[in-house]
N, C-alpha and C positions, 0 to 999 in steps of 0.2 A: 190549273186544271190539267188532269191528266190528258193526254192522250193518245186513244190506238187505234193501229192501223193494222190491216191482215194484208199477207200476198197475194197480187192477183194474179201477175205473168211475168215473166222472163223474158227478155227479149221479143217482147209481145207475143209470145206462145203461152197461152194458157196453162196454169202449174197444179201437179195435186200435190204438191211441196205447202205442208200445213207451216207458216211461219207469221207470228206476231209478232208486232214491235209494239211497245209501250212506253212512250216517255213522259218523262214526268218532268215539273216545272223545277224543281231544286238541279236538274241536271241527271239527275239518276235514268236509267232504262232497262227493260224487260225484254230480252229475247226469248220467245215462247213457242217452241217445235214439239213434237211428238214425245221426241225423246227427252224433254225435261226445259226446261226456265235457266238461261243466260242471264247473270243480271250483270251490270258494269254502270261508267259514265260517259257520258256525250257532250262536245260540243259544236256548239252552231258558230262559223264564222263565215258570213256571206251567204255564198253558194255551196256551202261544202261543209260536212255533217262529219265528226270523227265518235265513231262508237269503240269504244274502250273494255275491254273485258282483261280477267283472269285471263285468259287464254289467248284472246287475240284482240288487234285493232283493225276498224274498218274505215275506210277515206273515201268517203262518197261524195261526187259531185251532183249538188240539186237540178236537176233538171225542170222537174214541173213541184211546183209545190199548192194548193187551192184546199179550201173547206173540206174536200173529200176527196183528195188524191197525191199522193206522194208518188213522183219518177225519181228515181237516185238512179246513177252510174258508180258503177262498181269500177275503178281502175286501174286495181290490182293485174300485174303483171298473169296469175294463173285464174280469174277470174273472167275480167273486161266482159261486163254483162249488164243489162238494165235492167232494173227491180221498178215493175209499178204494186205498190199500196195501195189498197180503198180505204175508205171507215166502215 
């Protein structure tokens, strides 16, 4: 079963940064911003999520994971920022 999660905050600052993520059970995912639909693959190892595109890769570590909330850590050298998800 699919599923998605929208941004909520940044670094616990509230975001009006519109961004979806969709993942899907084969490994596939949906990056879904204003400006258009990212799709690429993901994988799960442990604590740590690697999202995979045409254009980039992302290495998040899981911080809170539950029914209705994803924290990831971004820890990318120009990023290093906390993304919390709701459903």
């Amino acid at each position: 079963m699919e599923s998605e999660w929208r941004l909520d905050s940044i670094n616990n600052a509230k975001t009006p940064i519109e961004l979806n993520l969709i993942f899907n059970p084969d490994g596939k995912f949906s990056k879904v911003t204003a400006g258009g639909t990212v799709k690429g693959s993901y994988t799960r190892e442990g604590r740590k999520i690697v999202l995979k595109s045409e254009d980039s890769e992302d290495n998040w570590d899981i911080l809170v994971l539950t029914d209705s909330v994803l924290v990831v850590f971004d820890n990318h050298e120009k990023n290093k920022a906390e993304y919390k998800f709701k459903k």
